[in-house]
KOLVEX-865960 format. One line per 2 residues: their letters; for each residue z, x negated, y of C-alpha. Coordinates in steps of 0.1 Angstrom, whole numbers, plus 5000, padded with zeros to 4 digits. Example, Ala and Ser with C-alpha at 12.3 -4.5 7.8 and 13.67 -1.06 7.14 Angstrom:
# residues 2
AS = 5078,4877,4955  5071,4863,4989
# end
This chain:
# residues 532
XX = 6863,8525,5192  6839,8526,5221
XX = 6805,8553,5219  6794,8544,5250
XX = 6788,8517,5266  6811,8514,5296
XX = 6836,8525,5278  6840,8490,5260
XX = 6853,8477,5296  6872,8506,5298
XX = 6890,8505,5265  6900,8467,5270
XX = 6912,8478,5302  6934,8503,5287
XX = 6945,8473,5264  6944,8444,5279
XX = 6943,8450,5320  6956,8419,5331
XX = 6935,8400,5308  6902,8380,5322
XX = 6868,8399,5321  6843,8373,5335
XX = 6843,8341,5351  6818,8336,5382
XX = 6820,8302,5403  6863,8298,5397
XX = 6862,8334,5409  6875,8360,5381
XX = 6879,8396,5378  6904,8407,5349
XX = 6893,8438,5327  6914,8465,5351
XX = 6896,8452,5379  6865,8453,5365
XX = 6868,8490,5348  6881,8502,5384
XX = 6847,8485,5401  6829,8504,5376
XX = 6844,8537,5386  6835,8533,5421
XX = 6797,8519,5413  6790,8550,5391
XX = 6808,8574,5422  6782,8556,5443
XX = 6756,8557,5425  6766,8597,5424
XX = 6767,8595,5463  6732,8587,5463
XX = 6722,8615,5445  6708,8599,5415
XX = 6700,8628,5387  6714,8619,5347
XX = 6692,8588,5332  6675,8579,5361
XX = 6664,8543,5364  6683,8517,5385
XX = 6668,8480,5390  6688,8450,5390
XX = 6671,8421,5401  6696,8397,5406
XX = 6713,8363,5395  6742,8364,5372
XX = 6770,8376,5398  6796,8401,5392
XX = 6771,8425,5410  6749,8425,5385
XX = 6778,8434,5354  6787,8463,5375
XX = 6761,8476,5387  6745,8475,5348
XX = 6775,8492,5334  6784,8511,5363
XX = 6751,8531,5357  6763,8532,5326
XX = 6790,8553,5334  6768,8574,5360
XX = 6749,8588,5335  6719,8567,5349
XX = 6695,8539,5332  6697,8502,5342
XX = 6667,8483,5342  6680,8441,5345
XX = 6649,8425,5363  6648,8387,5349
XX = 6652,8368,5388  6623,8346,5375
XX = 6600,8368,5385  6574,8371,5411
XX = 6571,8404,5432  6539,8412,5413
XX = 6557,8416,5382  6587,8432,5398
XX = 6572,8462,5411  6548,8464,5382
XX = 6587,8473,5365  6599,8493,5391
XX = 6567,8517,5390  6563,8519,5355
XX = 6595,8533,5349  6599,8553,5384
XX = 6627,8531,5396  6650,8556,5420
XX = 6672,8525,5434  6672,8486,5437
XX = 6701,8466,5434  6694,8431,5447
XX = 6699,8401,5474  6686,8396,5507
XX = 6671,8366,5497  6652,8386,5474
XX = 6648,8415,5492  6631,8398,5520
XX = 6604,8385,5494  6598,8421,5478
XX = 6603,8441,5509  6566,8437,5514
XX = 6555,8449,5481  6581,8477,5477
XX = 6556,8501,5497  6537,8503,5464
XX = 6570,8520,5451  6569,8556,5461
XX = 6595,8570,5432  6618,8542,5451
XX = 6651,8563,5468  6670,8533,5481
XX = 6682,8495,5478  6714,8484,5480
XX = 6722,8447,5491  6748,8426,5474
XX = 6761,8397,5496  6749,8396,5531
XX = 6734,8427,5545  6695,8425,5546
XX = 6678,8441,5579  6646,8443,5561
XX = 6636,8486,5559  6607,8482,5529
XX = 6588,8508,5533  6611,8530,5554
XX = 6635,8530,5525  6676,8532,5533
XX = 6690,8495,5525  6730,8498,5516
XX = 6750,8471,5517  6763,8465,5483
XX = 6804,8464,5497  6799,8492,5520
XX = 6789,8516,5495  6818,8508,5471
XX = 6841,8508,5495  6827,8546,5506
XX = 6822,8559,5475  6840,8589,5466
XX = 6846,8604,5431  6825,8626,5414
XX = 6812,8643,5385  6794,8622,5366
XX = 6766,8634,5342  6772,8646,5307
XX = 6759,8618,5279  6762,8609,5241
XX = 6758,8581,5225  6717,8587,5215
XX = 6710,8589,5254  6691,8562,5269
XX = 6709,8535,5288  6688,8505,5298
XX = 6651,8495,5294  6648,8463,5284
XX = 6609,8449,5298  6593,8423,5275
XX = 6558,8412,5275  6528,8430,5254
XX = 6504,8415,5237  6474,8442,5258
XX = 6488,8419,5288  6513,8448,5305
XX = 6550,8444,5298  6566,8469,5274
XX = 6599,8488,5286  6622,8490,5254
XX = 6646,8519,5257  6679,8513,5246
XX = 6708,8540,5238  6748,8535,5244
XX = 6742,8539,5207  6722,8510,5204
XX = 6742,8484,5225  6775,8494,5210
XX = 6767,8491,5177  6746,8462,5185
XX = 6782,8445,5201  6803,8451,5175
XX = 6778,8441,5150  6774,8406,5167
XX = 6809,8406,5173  6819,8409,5137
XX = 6797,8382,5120  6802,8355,5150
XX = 6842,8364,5144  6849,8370,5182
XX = 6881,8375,5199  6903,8373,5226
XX = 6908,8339,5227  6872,8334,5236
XX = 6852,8322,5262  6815,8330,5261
XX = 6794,8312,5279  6765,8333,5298
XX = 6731,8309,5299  6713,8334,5285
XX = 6691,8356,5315  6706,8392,5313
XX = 6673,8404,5309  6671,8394,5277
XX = 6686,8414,5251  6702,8383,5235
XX = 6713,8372,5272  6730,8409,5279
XX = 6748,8404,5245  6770,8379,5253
XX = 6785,8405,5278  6786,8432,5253
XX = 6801,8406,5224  6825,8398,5250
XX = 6839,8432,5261  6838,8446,5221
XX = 6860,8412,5215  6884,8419,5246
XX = 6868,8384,5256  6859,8362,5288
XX = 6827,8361,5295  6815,8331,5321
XX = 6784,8336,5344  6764,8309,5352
XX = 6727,8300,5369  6721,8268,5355
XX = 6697,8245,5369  6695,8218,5347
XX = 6706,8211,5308  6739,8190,5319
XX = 6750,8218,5342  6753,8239,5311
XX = 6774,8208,5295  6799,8211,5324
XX = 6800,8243,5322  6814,8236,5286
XX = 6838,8212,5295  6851,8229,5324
XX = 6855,8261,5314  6865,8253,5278
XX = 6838,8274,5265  6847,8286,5227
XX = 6812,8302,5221  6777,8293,5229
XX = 6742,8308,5219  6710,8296,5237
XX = 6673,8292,5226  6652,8263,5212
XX = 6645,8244,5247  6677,8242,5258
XX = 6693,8236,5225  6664,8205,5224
XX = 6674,8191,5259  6714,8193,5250
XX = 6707,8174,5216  6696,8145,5236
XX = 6727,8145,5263  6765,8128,5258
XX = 6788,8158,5254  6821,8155,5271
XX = 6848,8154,5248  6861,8188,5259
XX = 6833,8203,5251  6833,8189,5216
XX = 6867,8203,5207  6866,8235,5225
XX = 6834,8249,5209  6844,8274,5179
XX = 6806,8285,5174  6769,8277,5185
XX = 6738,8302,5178  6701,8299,5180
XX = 6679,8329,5193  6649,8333,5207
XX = 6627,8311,5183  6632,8281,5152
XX = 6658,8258,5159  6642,8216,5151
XX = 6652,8203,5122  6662,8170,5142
XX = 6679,8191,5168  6700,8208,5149
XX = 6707,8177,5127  6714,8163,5163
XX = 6737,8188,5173  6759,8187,5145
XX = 6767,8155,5150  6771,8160,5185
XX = 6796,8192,5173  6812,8182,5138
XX = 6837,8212,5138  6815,8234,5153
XX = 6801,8263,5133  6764,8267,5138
XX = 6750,8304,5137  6711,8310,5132
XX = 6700,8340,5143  6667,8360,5145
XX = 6661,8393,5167  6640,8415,5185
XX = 6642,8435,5215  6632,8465,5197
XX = 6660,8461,5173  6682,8442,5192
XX = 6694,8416,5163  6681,8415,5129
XX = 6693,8388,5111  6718,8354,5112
XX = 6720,8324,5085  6762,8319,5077
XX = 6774,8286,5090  6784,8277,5054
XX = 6744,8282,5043  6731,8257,5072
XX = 6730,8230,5048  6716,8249,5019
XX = 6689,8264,5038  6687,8253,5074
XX = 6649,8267,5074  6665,8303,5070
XX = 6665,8329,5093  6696,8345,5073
XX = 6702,8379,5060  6709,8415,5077
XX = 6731,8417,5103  6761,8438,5097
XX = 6751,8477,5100  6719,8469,5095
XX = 6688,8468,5064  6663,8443,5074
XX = 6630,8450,5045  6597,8427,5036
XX = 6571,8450,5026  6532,8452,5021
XX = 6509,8471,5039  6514,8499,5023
XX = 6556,8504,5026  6561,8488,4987
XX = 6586,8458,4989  6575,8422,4985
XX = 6585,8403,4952  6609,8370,4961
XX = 6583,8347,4975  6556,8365,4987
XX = 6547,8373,5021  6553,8406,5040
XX = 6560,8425,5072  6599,8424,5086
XX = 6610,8459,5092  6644,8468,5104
XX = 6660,8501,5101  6697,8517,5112
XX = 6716,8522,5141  6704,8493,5164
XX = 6663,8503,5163  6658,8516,5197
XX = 6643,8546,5212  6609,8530,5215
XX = 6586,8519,5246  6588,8536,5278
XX = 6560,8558,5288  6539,8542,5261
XX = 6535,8565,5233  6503,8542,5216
XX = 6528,8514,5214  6553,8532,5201
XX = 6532,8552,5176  6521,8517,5161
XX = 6555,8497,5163  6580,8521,5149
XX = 6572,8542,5112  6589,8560,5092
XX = 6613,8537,5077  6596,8530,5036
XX = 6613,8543,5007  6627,8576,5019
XX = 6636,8602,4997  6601,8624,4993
XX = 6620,8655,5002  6636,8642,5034
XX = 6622,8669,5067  6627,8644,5094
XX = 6621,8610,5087  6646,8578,5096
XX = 6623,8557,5122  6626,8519,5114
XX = 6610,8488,5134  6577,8475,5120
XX = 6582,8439,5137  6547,8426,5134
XX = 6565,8394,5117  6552,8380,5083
XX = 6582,8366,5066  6593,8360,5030
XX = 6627,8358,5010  6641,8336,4986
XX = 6660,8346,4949  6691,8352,4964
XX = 6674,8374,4994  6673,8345,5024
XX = 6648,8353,5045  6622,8330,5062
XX = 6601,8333,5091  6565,8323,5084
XX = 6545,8337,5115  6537,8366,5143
XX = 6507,8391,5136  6499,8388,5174
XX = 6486,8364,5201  6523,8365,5219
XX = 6530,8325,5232  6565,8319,5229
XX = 6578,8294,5251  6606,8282,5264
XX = 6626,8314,5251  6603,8335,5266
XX = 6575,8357,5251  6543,8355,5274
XX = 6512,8375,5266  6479,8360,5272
XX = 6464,8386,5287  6488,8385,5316
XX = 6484,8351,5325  6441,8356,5319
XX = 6447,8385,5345  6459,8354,5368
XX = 6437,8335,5364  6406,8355,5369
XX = 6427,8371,5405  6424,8335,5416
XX = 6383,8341,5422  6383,8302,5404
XX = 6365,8306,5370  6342,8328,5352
XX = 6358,8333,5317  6391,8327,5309
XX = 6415,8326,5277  6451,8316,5275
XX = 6466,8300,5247  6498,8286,5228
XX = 6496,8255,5218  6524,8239,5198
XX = 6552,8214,5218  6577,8195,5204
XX = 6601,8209,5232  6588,8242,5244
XX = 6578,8261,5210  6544,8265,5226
XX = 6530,8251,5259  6505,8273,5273
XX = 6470,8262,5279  6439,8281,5295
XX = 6402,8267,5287  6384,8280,5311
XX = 6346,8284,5323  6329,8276,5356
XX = 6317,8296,5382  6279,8292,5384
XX = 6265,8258,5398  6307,8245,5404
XX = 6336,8226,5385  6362,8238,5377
XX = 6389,8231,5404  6419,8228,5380
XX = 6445,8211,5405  6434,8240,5428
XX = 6437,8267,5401  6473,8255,5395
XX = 6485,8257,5429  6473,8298,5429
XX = 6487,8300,5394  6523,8291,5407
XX = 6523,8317,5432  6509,8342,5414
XX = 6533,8335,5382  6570,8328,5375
XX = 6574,8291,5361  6576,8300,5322
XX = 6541,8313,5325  6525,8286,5347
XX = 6502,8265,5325  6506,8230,5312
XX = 6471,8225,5308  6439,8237,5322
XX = 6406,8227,5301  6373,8231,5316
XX = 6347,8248,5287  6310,8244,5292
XX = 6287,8274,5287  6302,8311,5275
XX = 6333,8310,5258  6327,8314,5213
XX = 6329,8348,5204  6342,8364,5169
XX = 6314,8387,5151  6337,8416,5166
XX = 6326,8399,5200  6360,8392,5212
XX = 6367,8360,5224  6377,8334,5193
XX = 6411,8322,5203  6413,8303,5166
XX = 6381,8282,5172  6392,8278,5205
XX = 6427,8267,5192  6404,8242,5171
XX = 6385,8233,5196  6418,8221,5218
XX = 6425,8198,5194  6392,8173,5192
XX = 6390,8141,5217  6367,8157,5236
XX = 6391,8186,5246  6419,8164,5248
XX = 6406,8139,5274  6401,8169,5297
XX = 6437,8183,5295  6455,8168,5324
XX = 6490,8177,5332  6501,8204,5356
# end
């Protein structure tokens, strides 16, 4: 069984050469092909002298690029660092700086957009260029083209690592505004593949469908799932909801996991018969599935068998609801994933009677190795793990998710809310300071607050009530149009609401987001909430 992480494309290789690996625009590369372009990515990554678990950017569309170059730096030694292709070059190098990126892996396209921007990036050694070769030089920096240097690359030693040694970083927003780089071990993602593997039943005969952006953790799994299975995996950059459906049909797609949005939008299209009999399983991440849609989906999918699933990029995945259980408690996030204890406890580390609300804390071999570079963060988020023997030296470290939940008499848990301000929308957690930071670079407004505000659709849609510069309006429509240059399209938002005078304060003389929250909801506040 696989330690490390490349080695699950190298062990179906061993097994199962001829067999398909992934799926990329009728394009395929079997798993021999794919274990030998991971040879020569990690020998090239060696050429450019990159010392053990130094960082490597991806910032790509799904492509078979992006797989290799991930788990070819795997197999260097180094850290991959998957750069969701959402974002905006202010957010892009914020990553690449905070965790001393050494190389980029990326597009012309893109390049030509960051080139400017990558002067800020002095730990950056070189980019290589998949597709057609760029002729930007950012910031005197070598650009590679992405088929030259595999096709150059000569063997070499690569660098010594175990299975506790760090092998992505994972970014995901913070709730102080700056994203927080989760550090991930081989450790980690292979017992967090097999895990995943085992309870959704994966095998051979399956075709995963990819929807999912590989920067999230949930998005990468469907690769890892995959490989641990011997699977196919299928890449694809959907545009719209039906291209996902096609996708389905075309590819005869056996498994499917995607977040609340999406599953909402496919609810209310015609599946294709195809995909209605090809689809072993669905899963829901990334937020509570509707009753209505998954009522809606069910009907849609009658054999299908519907996985409910709740995780966190700290821990990877945490907990799923049994198909069989859907009916009996559809509201359910499920119990412990296997190879993993998922605890509800008080303040104080003492477990929660059935019933009564407490903090979600994870502990065993998926809890990562933390933040990157953010030792506050860490402190806070991951504890000793509670009820350890008294006379244990070195403590286990668990996950303190920040999530009040609660359990039933048979041990089902439920979600009942986050501790922090995070919005979640469409799949995607956005921290209000970030967008606040925006907002006030725009020069527009005085005072500013972003907030979630509950959609149908979205999760949350995200609002920002904002105050006037002295003796002006307001210019929401112009506000807007700097917003969407400054911010990728998940954190654009919905609404802008003009507030008279200084915003309300708590008695701590921070900003009261609840009254504001309140406030969003009267006529008043309503009428002046146009649409973006």
């Amino acid at each position: 069984m696989a330690r490390l992480l490349h080695e699950l494309i190298l062990e179906a290789a061993e097994a199962a050469g001829e067999s398909t690996a992934i799926t990329h625009q009728a394009q395929v590369l079997t798993y021999a092909a794919l274990a030998d372009a991971i040879r020569r990515c990690a020998d090239a990554y060696a050429g450019l002298g990159l010392a053990r678990s130094e960082r490597i950017a991806i910032y790509l569309d799904k492509r078979f690029e992006t797989v290799i170059a991930a788990f070819g730096a795997a197999q260097a030694g180094c850290v991959f660092v998957p750069i969701n292709p959402l974002l905006k070059p202010a957010q892009v190098v914020y990553i690449m700086r905070d965790c001393n990126v050494r190389v980029l892996v990326t597009s012309a396209e893109r390049l030509g957009l960051l080139a400017p921007a990558l002067r800020e990036c002095p730990d950056l050694r070189a980019v290589v260029v998949a597709g057609t070769h760029a002729t930007q030089n950012p910031g005197a920096k070598p650009v590679h083209s992405w088929t030259e240097l595999m096709s150059q690359a000569r063997p070499g030693n690569a660098h010594r690592v175990i299975d506790i040694d760090m092998t992505a970083i994972l970014y995901t927003s913070g709730s102080t505004g700056s994203p927080k780089g989760v550090v991930l071990s081989h450790r980690n993602m292979v017992a967090g593949a097999y895990s995943v593997a085992q309870y959704l039943r994966n095998r051979p005969e399956d075709r995963i469908l990819s929807a999912l952006p590989l920067s999230f953790d949930a998005g990468f799994s469907q690769l890892t799932t995959a490989f641990a299975s011997r699977a196919q995996v299928v890449l694809i950059n959907y545009l719209v909801a039906r291209d996902v459906l096609l996708a389905c049909e075309r590819e005869r797609i056996t498994g499917l996991t995607a977040v609340p949005p999406l599953w909402i939008q496919l609810a209310n299209l015609q599946w294709p018969e195809t995909a209605r009999t090809s689809l072993r399983y669905i899963a829901n991440t990334g937020g509570h599935m509707p009753r209505q849609t998954l009522d809606a989906l069910r009907e849609h999918l009658p054999g299908t068998l519907v996985y409910l699933m709740y995780g966190l990029t700290e821990a990877f995945r945490s907990t799923y609801l049994p198909p069989e259980e859907v009916d009996r408690r559809p509201d359910s996030i499920g119990k412990a994933i296997p190879n993993a204890e998922i605890m509800v406890v008080r303040e104080d580390g003492s477990p929660c009677r059935p019933g009564e609300a407490g903090e979600l804390v994870h502990r065993g071999a998926l809890v990562s190795l933390g933040y990157w570079n953010d030792p506050e963060k860490t402190a806070a988020r991951f504890r000793p793990a509670p009820g350890q023997p008294a006379g244990l030296v070195m403590p286990e470290i668990a996950v303190w998710s920040g999530d009040t939940v609660r359990t039933d008499d048979q041990g089902f848990i439920y979600f009942v809310g986050r501790r922090d301000e995070m919005i979640k929308t469409s799949g995607y957690r956005v921290s209000p300071t970030e967008v606040e930071e925006a907002v006030y670079a725009s020069g527009l407004v005085a005072e500013a607050v972003a907030l979630g505000v509950p959609h149908p659709v979205l999760g949350q849609s995200i609002a920002v009530v904002a105050t006037p510069l002295c003796g002006q309006a307001v210019d929401q429509e112009g506000l807007l149009r700097d917003l969407r240059e400054r911010l990728p399209v998940y954190m654009v938002p919905a609404r802008i609401v003009s507030y008279d005078g200084p915003l309300p304060r708590n008695p701590n003389g921070k900003i009261d987001r609840k009254g504001l929250l309140a406030w969003l909801d009267r006529p008043a506040a309503q009428s002046a909430m146009p649409a973006a």
